[in-house]
N, C-alpha and C positions, 0 to 999 in steps of 0.2 A: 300107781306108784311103781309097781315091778317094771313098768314097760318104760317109765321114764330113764329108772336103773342103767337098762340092757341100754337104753337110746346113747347116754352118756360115758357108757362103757366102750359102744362100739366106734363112737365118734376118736373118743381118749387112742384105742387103739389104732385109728386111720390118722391119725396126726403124729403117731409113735412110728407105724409103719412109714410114712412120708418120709418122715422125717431121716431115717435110717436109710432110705435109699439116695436122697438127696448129698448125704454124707458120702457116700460112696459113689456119685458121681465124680465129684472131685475130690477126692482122698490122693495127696499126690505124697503119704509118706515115705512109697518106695520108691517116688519118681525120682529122675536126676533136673537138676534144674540149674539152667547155662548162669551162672550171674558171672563172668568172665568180663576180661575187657571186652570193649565194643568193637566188630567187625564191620566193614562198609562192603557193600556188593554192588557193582554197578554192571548190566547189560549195555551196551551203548546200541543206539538208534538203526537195525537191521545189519546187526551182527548174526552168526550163525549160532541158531540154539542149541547145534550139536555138537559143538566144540568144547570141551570141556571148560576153559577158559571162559562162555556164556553161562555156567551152572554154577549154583553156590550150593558144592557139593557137603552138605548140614553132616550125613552119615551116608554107611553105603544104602541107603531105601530111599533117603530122599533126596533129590539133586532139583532145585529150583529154577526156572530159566521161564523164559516167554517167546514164545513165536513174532513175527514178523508181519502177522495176520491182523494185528490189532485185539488180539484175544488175551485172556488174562493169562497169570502164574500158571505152569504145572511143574509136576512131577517126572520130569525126561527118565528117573530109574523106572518108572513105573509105567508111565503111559507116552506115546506118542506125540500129543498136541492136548492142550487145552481142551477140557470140556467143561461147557458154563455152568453146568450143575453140579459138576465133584470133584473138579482141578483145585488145586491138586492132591493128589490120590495120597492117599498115607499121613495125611493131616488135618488136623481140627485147630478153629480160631478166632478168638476170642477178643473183645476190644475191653484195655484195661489194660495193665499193669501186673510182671510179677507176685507184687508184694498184696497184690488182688487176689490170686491165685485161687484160694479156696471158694470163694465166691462169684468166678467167672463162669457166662455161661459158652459152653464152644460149639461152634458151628462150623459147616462147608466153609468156605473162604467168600463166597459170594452173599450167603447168608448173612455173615457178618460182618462185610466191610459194605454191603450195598453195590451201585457200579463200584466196578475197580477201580477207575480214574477219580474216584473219591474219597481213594484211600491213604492220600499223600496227608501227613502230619496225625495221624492216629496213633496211639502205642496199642499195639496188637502184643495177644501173649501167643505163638506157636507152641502147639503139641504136636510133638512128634509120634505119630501112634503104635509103631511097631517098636519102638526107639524107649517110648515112653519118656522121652523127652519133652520140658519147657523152654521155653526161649522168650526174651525180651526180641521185639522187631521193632523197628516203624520207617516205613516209606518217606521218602525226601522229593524222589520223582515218578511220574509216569509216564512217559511218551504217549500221544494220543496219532490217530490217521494211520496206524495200524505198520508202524515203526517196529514198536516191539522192545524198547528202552525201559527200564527200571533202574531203581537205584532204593536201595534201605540200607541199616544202620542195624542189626543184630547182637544178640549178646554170644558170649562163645563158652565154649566147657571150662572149669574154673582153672 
């Protein structure tokens, strides 16, 4: 009977401890979170991603743009070109809704959209991570043959 106790005791406690971290995964009560009007960004098809005029420059960490290469989003503040396993650098993302928020789960960009030419009509939530920034996004296009085109619909600071 004592050992059943301890069994039910230390169970109670790992669903308390779970539970408390899962909370604080997403605890976004000191985040800032964009519900502004709606911004539109467009890359057009082998445009220079160095241009600022190619960047949707969000804050100064993160400036969004796509190479020319047929590779996904990166980070021009941060990194050079696309890399398929953490472009782009400084953000996490999540498919869902704002008003999801607490319950989304965020990943890499590639994690969570799959291919990237897949990701045209998703509402993705952007976290901005040095920023602590949310954002409303969703893609409308994506140029494929390695163009280098995008086009989404974002929410902006209020």
């Amino acid at each position: 009977m004592k050992f059943k106790i301890q069994y039910q005791i230390l169970i109670i406690l790992f669903f308390i401890s779970c539970s408390e971290v899962n909370e604080e995964l997403n605890n976004t009560n000191t985040s800032t979170i964009w519900n502004g009007t709606s911004v539109t960004f467009e890359k057009l098809d082998e445009a220079d991603p160095t241009l600022e005029a190619n960047q949707d420059r969000l804050t100064s960490n993160v400036w969004i743009t796509r190479g020319n290469n047929g590779g996904q989003i990166y980070n021009i503040a941060k990194e050079n070109s696309s890399d398929k396993d953490n472009s782009p650098i400084g953000t996490e993302w999540a498919l869902g809704t704002i008003d999801e928020i607490e319950t989304l789960s965020f990943n890499k960009f590639r994690i969570a959209v799959g291919e990237p030419k897949n990701v045209v009509d998703k509402a993705l939530v952007l976290h901005l991570i040095e920023d602590d920034i949310y954002l409303s996004i969703k893609f409308s296009s994506w140029s494929n043959g390695q163009k280098g085109g995008f086009l989404y619909t974002r929410s902006s600071p209020n």
